[in-house]
C-alpha positions in Angstrom: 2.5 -6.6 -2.2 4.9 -5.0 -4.3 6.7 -1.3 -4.1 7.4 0.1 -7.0 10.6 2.0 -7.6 11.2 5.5 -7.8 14.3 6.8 -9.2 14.1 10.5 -8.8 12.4 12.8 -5.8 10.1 15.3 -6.4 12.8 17.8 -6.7 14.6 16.2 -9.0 17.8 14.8 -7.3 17.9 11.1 -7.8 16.8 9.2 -4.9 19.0 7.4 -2.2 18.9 3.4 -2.7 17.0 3.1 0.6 15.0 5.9 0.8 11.7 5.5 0.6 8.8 6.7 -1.2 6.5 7.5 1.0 3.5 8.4 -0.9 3.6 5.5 -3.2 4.6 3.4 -0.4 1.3 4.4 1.5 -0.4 4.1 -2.0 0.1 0.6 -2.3 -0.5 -0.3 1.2 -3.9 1.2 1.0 -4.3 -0.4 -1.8 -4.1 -3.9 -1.0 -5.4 -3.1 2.5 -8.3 -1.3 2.3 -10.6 -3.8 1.3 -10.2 -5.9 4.0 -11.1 -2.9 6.6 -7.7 -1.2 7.1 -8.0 2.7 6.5 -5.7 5.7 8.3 -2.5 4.6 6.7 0.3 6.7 7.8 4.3 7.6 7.8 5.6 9.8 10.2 9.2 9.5 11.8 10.2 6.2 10.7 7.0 4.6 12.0 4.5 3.5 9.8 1.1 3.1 11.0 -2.3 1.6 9.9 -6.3 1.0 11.7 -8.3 -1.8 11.6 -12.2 -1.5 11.6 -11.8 -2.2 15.1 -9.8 0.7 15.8 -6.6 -1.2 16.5 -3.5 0.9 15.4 -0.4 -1.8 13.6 2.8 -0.1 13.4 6.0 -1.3 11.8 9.4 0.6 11.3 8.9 0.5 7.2 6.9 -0.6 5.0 7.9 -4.4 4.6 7.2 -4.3 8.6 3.6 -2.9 8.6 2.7 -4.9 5.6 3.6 -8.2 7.5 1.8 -6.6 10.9 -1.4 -5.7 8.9 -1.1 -9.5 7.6 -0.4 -11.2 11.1 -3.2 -9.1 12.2 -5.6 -10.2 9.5 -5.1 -14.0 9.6 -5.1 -13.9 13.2 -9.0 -12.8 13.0 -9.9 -15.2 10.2 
């Protein structure tokens, strides 16, 4: 998966190097997850969240993290 960039916030002001998009963050995630039965992707408070068609809830502390937990959680039921 890859996170695209954003150099300027909503407002205007040019965006910290670490800060995070959190829209497009969650955009992408969806995208490349929801096919595989992941849905109720979230951000709130520094945790990043996601729910698999079992109703399981993956967190991870950005997005890098949830990506890799929705992927570890994934292969595990192949």
């Amino acid at each position: 998966m890859t996170m695209r960039a954003v150099r300027q916030a909503a407002d205007g002001q040019q965006r910290g190097v670490f800060d995070v998009d959190e829209d497009a963050a969650l955009a992408e995630i969806e995208l490349a997850w929801a096919g595989g039965g992941y849905h109720g992707f979230s951000a709130d408070g520094g945790t990043w969240a996601a729910i698999s068609s079992a109703g399981e809830v993956l967190t991870g502390d950005t997005p890098d993290a949830l990506n890799r937990a929705i992927r570890a959680h994934w292969q595990a039921m192949q």
